[in-house]
SETI-169997 format. One record per residue (C-alpha): residue number from 1; residue in three letters; x, y, z. Coordinates in Angstrom, 2 decimals. Example, Ala and Ser with C-alpha at 12.3 -4.5 7.8 and 13.67 -1.06 7.14 Angstrom:
2
- k_r_x_y_z
- 1_ALA_12.30_-4.50_7.80
- 2_SER_13.67_-1.06_7.14
END
This chain:
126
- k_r_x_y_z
- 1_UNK_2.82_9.95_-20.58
- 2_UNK_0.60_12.61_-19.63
- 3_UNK_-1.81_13.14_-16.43
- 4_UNK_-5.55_13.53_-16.56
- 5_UNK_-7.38_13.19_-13.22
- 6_UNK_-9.76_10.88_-15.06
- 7_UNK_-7.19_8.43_-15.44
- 8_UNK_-5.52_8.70_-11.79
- 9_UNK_-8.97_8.09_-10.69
- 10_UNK_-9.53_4.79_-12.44
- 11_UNK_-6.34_3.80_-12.06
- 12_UNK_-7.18_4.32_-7.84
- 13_UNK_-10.77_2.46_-8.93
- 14_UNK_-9.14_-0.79_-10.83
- 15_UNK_-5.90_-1.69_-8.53
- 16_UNK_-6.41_-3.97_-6.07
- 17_UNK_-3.82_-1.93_-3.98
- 18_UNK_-3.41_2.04_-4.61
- 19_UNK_-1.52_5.28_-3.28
- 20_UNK_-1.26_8.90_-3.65
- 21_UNK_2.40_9.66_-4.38
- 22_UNK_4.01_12.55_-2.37
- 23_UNK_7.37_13.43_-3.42
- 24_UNK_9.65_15.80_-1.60
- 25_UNK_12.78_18.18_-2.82
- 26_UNK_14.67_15.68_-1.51
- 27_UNK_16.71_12.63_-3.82
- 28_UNK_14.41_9.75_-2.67
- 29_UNK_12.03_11.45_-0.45
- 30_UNK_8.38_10.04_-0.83
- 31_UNK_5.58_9.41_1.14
- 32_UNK_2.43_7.10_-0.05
- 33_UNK_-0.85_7.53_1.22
- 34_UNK_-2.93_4.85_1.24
- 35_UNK_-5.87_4.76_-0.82
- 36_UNK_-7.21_0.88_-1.33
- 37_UNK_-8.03_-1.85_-0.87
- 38_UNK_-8.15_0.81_2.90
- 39_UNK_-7.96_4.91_2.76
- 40_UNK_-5.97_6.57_5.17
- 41_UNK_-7.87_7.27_8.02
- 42_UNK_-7.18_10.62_10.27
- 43_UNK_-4.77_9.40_12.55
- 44_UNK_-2.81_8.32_9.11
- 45_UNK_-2.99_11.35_7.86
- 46_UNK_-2.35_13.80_11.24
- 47_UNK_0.85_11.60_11.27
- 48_UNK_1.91_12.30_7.85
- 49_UNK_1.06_15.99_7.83
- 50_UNK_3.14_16.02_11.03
- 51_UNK_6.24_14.72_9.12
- 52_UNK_5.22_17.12_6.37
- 53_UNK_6.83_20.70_7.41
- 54_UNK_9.92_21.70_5.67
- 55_UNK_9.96_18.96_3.00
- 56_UNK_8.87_20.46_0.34
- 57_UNK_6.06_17.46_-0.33
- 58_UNK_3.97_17.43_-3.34
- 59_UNK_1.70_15.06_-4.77
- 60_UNK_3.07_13.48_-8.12
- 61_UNK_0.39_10.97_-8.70
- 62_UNK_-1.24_7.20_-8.28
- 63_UNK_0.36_3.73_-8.29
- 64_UNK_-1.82_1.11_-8.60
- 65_UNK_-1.25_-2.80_-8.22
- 66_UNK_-3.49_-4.11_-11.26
- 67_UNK_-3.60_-7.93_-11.54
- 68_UNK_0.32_-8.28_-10.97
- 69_UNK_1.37_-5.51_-12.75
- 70_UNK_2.19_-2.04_-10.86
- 71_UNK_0.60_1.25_-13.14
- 72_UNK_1.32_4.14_-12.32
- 73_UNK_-0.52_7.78_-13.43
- 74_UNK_1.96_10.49_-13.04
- 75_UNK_0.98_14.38_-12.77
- 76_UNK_4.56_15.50_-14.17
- 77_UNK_7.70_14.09_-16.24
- 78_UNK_9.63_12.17_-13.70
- 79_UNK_13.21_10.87_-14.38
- 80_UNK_14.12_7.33_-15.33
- 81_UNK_15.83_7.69_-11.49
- 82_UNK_12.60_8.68_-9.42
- 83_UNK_10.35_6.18_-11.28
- 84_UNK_12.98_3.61_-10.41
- 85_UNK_12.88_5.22_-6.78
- 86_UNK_9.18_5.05_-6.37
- 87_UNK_8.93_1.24_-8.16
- 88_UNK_11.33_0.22_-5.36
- 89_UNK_9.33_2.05_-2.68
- 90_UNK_5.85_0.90_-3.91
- 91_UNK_7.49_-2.69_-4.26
- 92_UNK_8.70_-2.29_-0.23
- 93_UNK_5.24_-0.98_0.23
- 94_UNK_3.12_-4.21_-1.07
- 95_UNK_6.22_-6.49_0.73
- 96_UNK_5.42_-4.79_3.75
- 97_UNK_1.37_-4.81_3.61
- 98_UNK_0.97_-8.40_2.51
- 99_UNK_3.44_-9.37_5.16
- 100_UNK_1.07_-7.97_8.17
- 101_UNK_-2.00_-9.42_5.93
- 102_UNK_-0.24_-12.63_5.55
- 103_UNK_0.56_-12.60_9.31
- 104_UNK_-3.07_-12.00_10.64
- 105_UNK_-4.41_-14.67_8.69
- 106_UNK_-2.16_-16.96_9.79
- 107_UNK_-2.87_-16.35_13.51
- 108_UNK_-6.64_-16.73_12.38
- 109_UNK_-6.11_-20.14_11.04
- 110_UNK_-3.96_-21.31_13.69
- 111_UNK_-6.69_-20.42_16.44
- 112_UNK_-9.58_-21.63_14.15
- 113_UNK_-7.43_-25.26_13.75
- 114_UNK_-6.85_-25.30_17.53
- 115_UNK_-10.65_-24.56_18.04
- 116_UNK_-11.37_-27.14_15.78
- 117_UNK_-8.89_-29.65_17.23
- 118_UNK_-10.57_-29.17_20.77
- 119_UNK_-13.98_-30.03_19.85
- 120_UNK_-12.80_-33.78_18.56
- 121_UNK_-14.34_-36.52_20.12
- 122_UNK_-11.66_-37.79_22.83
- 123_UNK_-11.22_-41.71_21.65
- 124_UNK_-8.55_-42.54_24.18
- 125_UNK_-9.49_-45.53_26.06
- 126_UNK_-10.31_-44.97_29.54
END
C-alpha cells in the first residue's frame, strides 16, 4: 500500500470516527489523536506533547471507522505485528469512545423519562 496525503485526507473526511497514528521506538507504543467525529482540542494535545519527550513518536498515518469497516492510510511499510498492534488499539479506542457516548445518552434519556413521568396527570383518587 502506499501513502499519498490525498488519500489520508479523505480517508480523515469519510470515517465516521478518525485518528492520526503516532508510533514510538517502542514494541507497542502508540498514541492516537483524535481527529472526528471531534479534533483534539489544546488541552488534548498539551497533554500528549507532554507524554511525548524521549519516545521517539512519529506520525505513521490515519485510521478511519468507515461504515463498519476500520481503513487505515499508512505513511510507511508496517509489519503484519504493528498493524495487528494498532487494529487492537484503534478497536480499544472505538470500545472506549462509544462506551462514554453510550453512557451520556443514557443519563439523557433517563432524566428526559423522569421529566416526562412527572408531568402525568396524578389519577389517584383523593
Amino acid at each position: 500500500m502506499t501513502y499519498s496525503e490525498k488519500k489520508s485526507t479523505q480517508l480523515a473526511l469519510d470515517a465516521s470516527v478518525a485518528v492520526q497514528v503516532l508510533m514510538g521506538t517502542a514494541p507497542g507504543d502508540c498514541e492516537f489523536i483524535p481527529l472526528k467525529p471531534k479534533a483534539a482540542d489544546e488541552t488534548m494535545l498539551a497533554d500528549l506533547k507532554a507524554r511525548w519527550p524521549g519516545r521517539g513518536l512519529r506520525s505513521v498515518g490515519v485510521i478511519g471507522l468507515c461504515g463498519t469497516s476500520p481503513c487505515c492510510a499508512f505513511k510507511e511499510p508496517l509489519e503484519s505485528k504493528q498493524v495487528s498492534a494498532l487494529a487492537g488499539a484503534f478497536l480499544t479506542y472505538l470500545s472506549v469512545m462509544f462506551a462514554d457516548s453510550i453512557a451520556a445518552q443514557m443519563q439523557a434519556a433517563e432524566i428526559a423519562e423522569l421529566e416526562r413521568v412527572l408531568t402525568l396527570p396524578d389519577t389517584r383518587i383523593n
